[in-house]
N, C-alpha and C positions, 0 to 999 in steps of 0.2 A: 504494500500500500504506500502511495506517496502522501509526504510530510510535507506542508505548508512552511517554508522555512521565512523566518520572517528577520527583520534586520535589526542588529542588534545595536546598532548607531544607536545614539540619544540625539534628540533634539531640544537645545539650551535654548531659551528664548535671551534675546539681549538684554532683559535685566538680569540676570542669571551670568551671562559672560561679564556684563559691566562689575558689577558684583564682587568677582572670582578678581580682575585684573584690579579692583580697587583694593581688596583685602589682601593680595600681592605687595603689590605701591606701598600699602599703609605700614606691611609686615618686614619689608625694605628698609623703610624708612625707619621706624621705629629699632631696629638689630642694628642697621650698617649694614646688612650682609644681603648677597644677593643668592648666597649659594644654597639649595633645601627651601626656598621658600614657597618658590610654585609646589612643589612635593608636599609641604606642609599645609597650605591651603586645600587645594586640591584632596588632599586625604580628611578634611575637616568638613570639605560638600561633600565629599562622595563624589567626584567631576574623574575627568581621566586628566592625568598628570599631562602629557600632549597635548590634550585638548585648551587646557588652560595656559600651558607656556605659549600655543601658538596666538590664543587671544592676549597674550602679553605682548608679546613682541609683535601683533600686529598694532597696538594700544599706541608704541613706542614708534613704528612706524608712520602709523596718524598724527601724533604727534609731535613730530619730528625731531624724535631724541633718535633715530636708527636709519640708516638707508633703507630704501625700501618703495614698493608701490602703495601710495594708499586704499583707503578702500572705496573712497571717491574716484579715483584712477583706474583701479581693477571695473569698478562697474559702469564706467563711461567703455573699460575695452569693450568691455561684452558688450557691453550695447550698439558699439562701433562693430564690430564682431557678426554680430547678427544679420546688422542691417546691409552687412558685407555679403554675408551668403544669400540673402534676401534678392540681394541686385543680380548676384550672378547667375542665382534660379532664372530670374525674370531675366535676364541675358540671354541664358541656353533656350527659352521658350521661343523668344524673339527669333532667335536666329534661324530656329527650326523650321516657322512659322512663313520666316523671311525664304528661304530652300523651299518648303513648301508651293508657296505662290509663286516664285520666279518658275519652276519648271512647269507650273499649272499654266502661264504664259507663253512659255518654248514650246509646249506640246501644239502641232496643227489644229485649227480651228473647223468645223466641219461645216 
């Protein structure tokens, strides 16, 4: 019998990541140390240790304490991105279209 296998990803809402990277910062700030802290948050929500260093350091890239794309940047690509593949559908249609009717033209007329 087949199993419904289902995904075992969490989905954090952004107060939940704000949250995580604030009590980071805060946990930072207060030691001096930067080293165990996401580890020690992270194991205090119950988050995944990954999960929360990358909402850090993208925090850090926002910003602009780190090199990096924003997240203002990343969602302008995609959107530039999209609207990319969008044109070049409606390109390959044209073109077809365009082939199409030029030989419906060469063909003798009766």
């Amino acid at each position: 019998m087949g199993s419904i296998e289902r995904s075992t990803q969490r989905r954090y809402t952004p107060e939940e990541k704000a949250q995580a990277v604030r009590l980071v910062r805060q946990l930072q700030a207060e030691t001096g140390i930067k080293h165990g802290s996401v580890q020690r948050v992270a194991d205090q929500l119950g988050y995944g240790v990954e999960s929360v260093r990358s909402w850090v350091k993208q925090a850090e890239i926002d910003a602009g304490d780190a090199p990096g794309v924003t997240t203002a940047e990343a969602a302008r690509i995609r959107q530039l991105e999209q609207e990319n593949r969008e044109l070049r559908r409606a390109n390959e249609i044209l073109k077809r279209a365009s082939a199409f009717f030029a030989a419906e033209l060469d063909r003798p007329q009766r």
